[in-house]
C-alpha positions as CSV (number, residue, x, y, z in Angstrom):
1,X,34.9,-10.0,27.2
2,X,32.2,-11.5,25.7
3,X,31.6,-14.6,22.5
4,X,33.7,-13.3,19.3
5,X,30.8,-13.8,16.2
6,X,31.9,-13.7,13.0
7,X,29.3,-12.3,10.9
8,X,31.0,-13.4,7.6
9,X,31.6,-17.1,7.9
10,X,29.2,-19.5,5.8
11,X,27.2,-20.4,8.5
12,X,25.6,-16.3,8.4
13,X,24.4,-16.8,5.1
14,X,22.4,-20.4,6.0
15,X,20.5,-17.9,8.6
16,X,18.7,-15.3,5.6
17,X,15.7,-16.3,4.9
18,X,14.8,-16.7,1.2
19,X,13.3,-14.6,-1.3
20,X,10.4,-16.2,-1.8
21,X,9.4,-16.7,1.8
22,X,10.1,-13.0,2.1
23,X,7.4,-12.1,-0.3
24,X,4.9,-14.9,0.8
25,X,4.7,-13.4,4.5
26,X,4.8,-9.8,3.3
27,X,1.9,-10.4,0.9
28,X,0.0,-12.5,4.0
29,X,0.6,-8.9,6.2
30,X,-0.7,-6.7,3.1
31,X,-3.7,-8.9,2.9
32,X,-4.4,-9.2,6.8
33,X,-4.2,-5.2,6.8
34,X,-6.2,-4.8,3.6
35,X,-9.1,-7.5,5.8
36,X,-9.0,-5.2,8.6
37,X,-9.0,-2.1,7.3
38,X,-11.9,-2.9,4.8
39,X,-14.9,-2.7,6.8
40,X,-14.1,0.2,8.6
41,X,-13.0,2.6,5.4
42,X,-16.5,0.8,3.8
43,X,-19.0,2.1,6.8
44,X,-17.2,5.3,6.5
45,X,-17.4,5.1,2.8
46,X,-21.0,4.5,2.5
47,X,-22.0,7.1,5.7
48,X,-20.1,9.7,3.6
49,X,-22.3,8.9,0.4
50,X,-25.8,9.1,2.2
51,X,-24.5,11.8,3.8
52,X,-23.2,13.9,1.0
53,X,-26.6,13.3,-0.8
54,X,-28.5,14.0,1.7
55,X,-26.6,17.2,1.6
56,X,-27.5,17.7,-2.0
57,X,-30.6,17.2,-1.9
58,X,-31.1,19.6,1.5
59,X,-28.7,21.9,0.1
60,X,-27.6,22.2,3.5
61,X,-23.6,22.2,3.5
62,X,-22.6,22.3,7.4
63,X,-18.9,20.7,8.1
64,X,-19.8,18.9,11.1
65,X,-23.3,17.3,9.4
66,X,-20.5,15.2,7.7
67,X,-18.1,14.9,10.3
68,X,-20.4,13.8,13.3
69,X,-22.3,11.0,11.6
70,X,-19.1,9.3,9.8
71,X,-17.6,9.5,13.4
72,X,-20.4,8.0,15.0
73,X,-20.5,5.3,12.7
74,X,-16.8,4.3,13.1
75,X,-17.1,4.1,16.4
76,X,-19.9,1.9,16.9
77,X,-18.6,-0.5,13.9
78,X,-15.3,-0.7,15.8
79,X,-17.2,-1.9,19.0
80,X,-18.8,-4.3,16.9
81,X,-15.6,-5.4,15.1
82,X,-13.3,-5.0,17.8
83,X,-13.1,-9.0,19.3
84,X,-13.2,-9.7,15.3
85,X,-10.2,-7.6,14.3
86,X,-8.1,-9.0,17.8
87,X,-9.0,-12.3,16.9
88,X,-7.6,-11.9,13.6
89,X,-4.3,-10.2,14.6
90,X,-3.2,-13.3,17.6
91,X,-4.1,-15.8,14.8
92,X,-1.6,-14.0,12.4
93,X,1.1,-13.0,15.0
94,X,1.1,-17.1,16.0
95,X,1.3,-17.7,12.8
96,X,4.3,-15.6,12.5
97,X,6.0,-16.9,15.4
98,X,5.0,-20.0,14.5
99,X,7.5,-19.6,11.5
100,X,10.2,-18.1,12.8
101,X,12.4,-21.3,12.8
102,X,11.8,-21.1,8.6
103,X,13.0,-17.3,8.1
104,X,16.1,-18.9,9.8
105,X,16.9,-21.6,7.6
């Protein structure tokens, strides 16, 4: 019918990968996803402060006076950052695949 794999022989337990190279590449994702998301929750941090002061001062408190500019702004900065942020992700998927043949040793 088909190959018969045994799944408990010692040869299974040469293909885990080790603890330590487990936390390495999940700390190298947190930090690529921390990179990327950073300057986009920053523009929409600091739009939301000028914003919300501007409302204070004003004391004009319409929802979409803070919902329209903080929009705006995301968009544009991801047109800017867009061929930055792909850039970023191929080089860390290659680098992944590129060590592929260590998670199986």
């Amino acid at each position: 019918m088909g190959v018969d794999y045994q799944i408990a022989g010692p040869e299974f337990w040469n293909l885990i990968m080790t603890p330590e190279f487990a936390v390495e590449m999940l700390k190298a994702t947190i930090f690529q996803a921390v990179t990327l998301a950073l300057p986009v929750l920053l523009g929409a941090m600091v739009v939301g402060l000028l914003i919300s002061l501007f409302q204070a001062v004003t004391s004009i408190h319409e929802q979409t006076l803070s919902f329209v500019p903080k929009t705006l702004c995301l968009v544009a900065l991801l047109v800017v950052l867009l061929p930055w942020m792909l850039r970023t992700v191929i080089q860390f998927t290659t680098v992944v695949i590129e060590k592929l043949p260590e998670m199986v040793r």
